[in-house]
Phi, psi and omega in degrees: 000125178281145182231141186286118202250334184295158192257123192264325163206146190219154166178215181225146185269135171229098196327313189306357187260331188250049167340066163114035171193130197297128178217056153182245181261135174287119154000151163300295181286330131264040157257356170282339164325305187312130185088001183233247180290317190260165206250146175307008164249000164114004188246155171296129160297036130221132204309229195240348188095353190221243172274311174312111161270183168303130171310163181196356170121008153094174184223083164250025157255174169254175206247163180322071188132022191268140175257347203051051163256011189075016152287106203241144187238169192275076228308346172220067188303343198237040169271163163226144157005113102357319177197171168214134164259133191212202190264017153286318166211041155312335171283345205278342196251003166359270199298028195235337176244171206247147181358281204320321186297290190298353159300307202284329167300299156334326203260287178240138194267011184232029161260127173207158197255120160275123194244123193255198185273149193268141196219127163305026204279352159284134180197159188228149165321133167298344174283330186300310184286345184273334170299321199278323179304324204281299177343271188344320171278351231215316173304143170218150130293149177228192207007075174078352169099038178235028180212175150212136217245150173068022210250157198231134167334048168226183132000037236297315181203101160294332167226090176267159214248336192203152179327297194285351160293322194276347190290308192292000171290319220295297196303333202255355154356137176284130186213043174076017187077304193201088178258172144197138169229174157230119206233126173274149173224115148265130177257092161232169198302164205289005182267353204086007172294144178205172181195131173266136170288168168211106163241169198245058202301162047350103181229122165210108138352092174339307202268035106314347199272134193302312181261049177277149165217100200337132165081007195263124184063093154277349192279304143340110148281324192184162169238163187214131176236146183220108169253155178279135168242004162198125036264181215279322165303328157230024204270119163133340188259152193238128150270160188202118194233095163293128188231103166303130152328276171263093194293352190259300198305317192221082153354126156331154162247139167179122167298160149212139188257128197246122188287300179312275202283021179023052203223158163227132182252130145336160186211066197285298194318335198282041182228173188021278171245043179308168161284131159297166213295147182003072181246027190024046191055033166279316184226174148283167184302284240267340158319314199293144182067034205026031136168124177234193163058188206304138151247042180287344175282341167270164166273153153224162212229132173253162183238006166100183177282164165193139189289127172213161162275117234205114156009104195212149164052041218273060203285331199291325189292009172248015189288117170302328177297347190272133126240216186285339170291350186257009182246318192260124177189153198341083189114326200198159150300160179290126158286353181284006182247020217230093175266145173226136184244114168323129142227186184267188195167114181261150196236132221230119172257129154270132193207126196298137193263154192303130189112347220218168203212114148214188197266322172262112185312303176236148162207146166237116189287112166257079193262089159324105199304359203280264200311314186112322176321114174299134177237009195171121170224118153309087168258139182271158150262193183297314198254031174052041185241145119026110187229293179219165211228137206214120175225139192252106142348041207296167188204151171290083194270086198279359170266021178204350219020060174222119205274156172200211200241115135259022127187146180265136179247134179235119207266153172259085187234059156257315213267325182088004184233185174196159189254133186241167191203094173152011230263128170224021182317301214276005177295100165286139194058076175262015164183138168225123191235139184114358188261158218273167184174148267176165201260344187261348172291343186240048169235182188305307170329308174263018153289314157338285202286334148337316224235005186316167155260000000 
């Protein structure tokens, strides 16, 4: 594994904005923490005294019948419920969930938390988890916190001092180097009628790149190429995404190749609260991967941890016996297909700054201390009520050591519909990580031959 030693972004710090809040690298002694009471990623190693256990090293094997073809079958087939939470007794578990969840309970009366026993299965490659130990002394925010300065392909702040630290650990998460998967989204309508989009995503990490060369795009965290390969009306058009470090110092850059008019264009629209990719108005760009890109239009404020029950270990919705018709239905996904775990979680509010403009107003960050991973996002609206509700469906991909989604939802719950977004039942290859790509596969140029139909 190449790992990136250039400094990605500088700039200066200006004391006057961050008055009475710590924007930068952590003491020697506390970062000596790491790897002692807290895991080299920065969360506590010991458990709760309860249901929550001790870190132990992560699930960095794959389990007894794993073929290593990227089919991940589920390392605890023969747990059950514990409980279940539903609109009988929601109130007794409130304070363990976030608004949305308890909106969503209320709201459809076959939405419910099913809840097992919690299992710590998040863990990342060890050079990833020794970067992140090095990080820690080394990472600053710079330009207003919309950058990062001294930062190494980890982690950026394993003991972060304020909310945008912890949102850029979310963005800057370890997802395997250089991956493609191919994943279904389906939106549907409020009866539960749906047609799956089917795309063929590319995510590769600059310093992955087979001919990367120190200081060539230092700005460039990754590139994301995303093409439709269904349905046959939209099969052919392509995204292509340079994802800027410091998105204010350099905008994202990022095309589109238009299958029909056989043109590429720029995509200035593919940010913030732009429409996402063939989503019927389902989500914003910065909903995909429950939140990406610049995070300059908000305040962000962390409000500290708190234990909630929050999507884990979620091997079933990747189950090859399902399809989609058995996941996807009339509000919500089958909860019965579903696990939730205590876990810690830091909860990070966003709240949009005088001047700027989105369509959400307020979001509340439910960020898994294992993983770095949003695991629950609150979105408000303008006039502050409770608008959509986005829970990611996290999994161990215990054969690459990388926690990710197997799939994200994202709830309406004005509209009554909702968007699922990662579906790989019905998929062949629905993730290959390792895989090799070059700085010329992600210019503009080669969408075209991307996107022939």
């Amino acid at each position: 594994m190449k790992l990136n030693k250039k400094l990605l972004a500088t700039g200066v710090l200006a004391a006057s904005l961050f008055t009475g809040q710590a924007w930068g690298a952590v003491s020697a002694e506390e970062a000596a923490k790491l790897g002692d009471t807290l895991t080299p990623m920065g969360a506590e190693k010991a458990g709760n005294g309860g249901v929550i256990p001790a870190w132990t090293g992560g699930m960095d094997s794959a389990p007894a019948g794993y073929k290593g073809d990227g089919i991940y079958i589920n390392p605890f087939p023969d747990e059950q419920p514990e409980f279940v939470i539903d609109q009988n007794n929601v109130g007794q578990y409130a304070d363990n969930l976030s608004p949305g969840q308890v909106a969503m309970i209320r709201q459809y009366p076959n939405y419910k938390i099913p809840v097992y026993p919690t299992h710590r299965t998040a863990v990342y490659p060890k050079d990833i988890m020794d970067e992140t130990v090095k990080n820690a002394t080394q990472s600053e925010l710079v330009q207003g916190g919309n950058g990062i300065g001294n930062y190494q392909n980890a982690t950026p702040f394993p003991i972060p001092q304020n909310g945008l630290e912890v949102i850029w650990n979310h963005i800057t998460r370890y997802r395997g180097g250089s991956v493609q998967r191919n994943v279904g989204q389906a939106t549907p309508t409020a009866n539960g009628a749906f047609s799956v989009v089917k795309f063929q995503d590319e995510l590769s990490w600059n310093s992955y790149l087979a001919d990367y060369e120190p200081g060539k795009d230092d700005n460039v965290l990754f590139y994301f190429k995303q093409a439709i390969t269904a349905p046959a009306r939209l099969a052919g058009n392509v995204l292509l995404v340079h994802e800027t470090l410091d998105q204010v110092k350099e905008p994202r850059r990022a095309w589109i190749y238009n299958a029909g008019q056989r043109r590429v264009r720029r995509a200035p629209q593919v940010a913030y609260d732009g429409p996402g990719t063939a989503a019927d108005g389902m989500r914003t760009s910065d909903n995909f991967d429950m939140f990406n890109g610049a995070p300059d239009r908000y305040n962000w404020e962390l409000l500290g941890k708190k234990e909630m029950y929050i999507p884990y270990n979620s091997y079933k919705l990747v189950d090859r016996d399902l399809s989609y018709d058995e996941i996807i239905k009339a509000g919500h996904i089958n909860q019965d297909l579903t696990r939730y775990e205590l876990h810690r979680v830091w909860h990070v509010r966003a709240t949009l700054k005088d001047g700027e403009r989105h369509v959400y107003a307020q979001r509340d960050f439910y960020i898994d201390e294992d993983s770095w991973q949003a695991a629950i996002i609150d979105h408000y609206d303008g006039r502050g009520e409770l608008w959509r509700v986005a829970e990611a469906h996290g999994m161990q991909f215990y054969d690459q050591d990388v926690p990710w989604y197997a799939i994200e939802v994202l709830y309406d719950l004005l509209s009554g519909r909702y968007l699922a977004l990662g579906l790989t039942n019905e998929e062949n290859n629905p993730y290959s990580f390792g895989v090799e790509r070059q700085s010329r596969d992600y210019t503009p140029a080669a969408l075209r031959r991307a996107g022939t139909r």
